[in-house]
C-alpha positions in Angstrom: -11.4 3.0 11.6 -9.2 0.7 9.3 -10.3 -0.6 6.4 -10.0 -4.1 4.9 -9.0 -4.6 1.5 -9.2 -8.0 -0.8 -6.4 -8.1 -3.2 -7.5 -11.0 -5.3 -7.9 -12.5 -8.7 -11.0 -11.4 -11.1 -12.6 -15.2 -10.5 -12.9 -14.4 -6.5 -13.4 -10.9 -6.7 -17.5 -11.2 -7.0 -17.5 -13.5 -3.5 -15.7 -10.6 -1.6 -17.6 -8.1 -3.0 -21.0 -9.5 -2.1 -19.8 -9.8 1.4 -19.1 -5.8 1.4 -15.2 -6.0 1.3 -13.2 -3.5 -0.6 -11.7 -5.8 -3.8 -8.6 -4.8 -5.8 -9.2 -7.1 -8.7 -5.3 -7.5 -10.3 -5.2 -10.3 -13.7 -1.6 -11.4 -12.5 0.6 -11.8 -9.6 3.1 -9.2 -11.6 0.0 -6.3 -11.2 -0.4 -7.3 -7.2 3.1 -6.8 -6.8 2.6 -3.5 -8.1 0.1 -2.8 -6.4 1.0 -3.9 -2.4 3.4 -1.3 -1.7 0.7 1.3 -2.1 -1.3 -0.5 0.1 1.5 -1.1 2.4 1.8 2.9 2.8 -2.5 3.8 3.2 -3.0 5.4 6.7 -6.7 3.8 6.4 -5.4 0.1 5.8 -5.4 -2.2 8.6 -6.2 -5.8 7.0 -4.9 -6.9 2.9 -5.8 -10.3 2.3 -4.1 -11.5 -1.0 -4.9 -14.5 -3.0 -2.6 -17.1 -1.9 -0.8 -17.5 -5.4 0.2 -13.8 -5.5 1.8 -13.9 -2.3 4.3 -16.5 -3.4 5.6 -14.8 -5.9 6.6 -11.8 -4.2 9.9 -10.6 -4.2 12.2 -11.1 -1.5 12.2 -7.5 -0.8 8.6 -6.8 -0.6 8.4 -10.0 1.5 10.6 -8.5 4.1 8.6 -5.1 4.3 5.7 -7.3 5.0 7.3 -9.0 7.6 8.6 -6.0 9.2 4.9 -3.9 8.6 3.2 -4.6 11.8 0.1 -2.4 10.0 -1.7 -3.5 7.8 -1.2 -6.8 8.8 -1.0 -8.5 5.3 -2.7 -12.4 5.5 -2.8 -15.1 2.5 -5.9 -16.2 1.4 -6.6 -19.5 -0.1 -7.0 -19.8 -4.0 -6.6 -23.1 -6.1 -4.1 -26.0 -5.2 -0.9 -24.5 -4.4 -0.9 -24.3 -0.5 1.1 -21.8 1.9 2.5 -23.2 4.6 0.0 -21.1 6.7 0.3 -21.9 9.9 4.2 -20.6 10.0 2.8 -17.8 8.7 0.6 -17.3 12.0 3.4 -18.1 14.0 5.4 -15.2 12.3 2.7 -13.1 12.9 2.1 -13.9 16.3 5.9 -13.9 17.0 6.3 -10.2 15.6 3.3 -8.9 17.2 4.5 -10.3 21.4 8.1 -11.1 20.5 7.7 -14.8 20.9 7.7 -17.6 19.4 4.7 -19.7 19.6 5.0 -23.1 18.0 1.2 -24.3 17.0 0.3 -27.7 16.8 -2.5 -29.7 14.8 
């Protein structure tokens, strides 16, 4: 059975962790970039939601290894103002998971 892991800031970390999720609480985007390719490479890892802010400043080339990952899948998760453009993001992932591209509409 795969896990799922919370990679988050220490301000959300208490919410997930009443719910029962495993938390990697990381101070700064720079730690979680550390961090993710470890994840990337668990066996037991199926799901790594990461605080929204820390996904944006990955670099380019972990940004392509989580494109091309198809497990874990690796999904943002809102925190503060700044907004990902999430609903590319599902498309991305539905188009690398069937091999089509699925355009979504509001």
């Amino acid at each position: 059975m795969y896990k799922f892991v919370v990679v988050t800031d220490p301000d959300t970390a208490p919410g997930f962790r009443l719910a029962g999720v495993e938390v990697m609480e990381v101070p700064s985007p720079e730690e979680a970039g550390k961090l993710l390719p470890a994840l990337l490479n668990k066996d037991d890892t199926g799901i790594i939601a990461v605080n929204e802010e820390y996904m944006q400043t990955l670099d380019e080339k972990m940004t392509e290894k989580i494109e091309k990952s198809y497990r874990p899948i690796i999904i943002p998760i809102p925190a503060g103002q700044k907004r990902m453009d999430r609903t590319s993001y599902i498309e991305g992932l539905l188009r690398r998971a069937i091999g089509y591209n699925i355009v979504l509409r509001k």
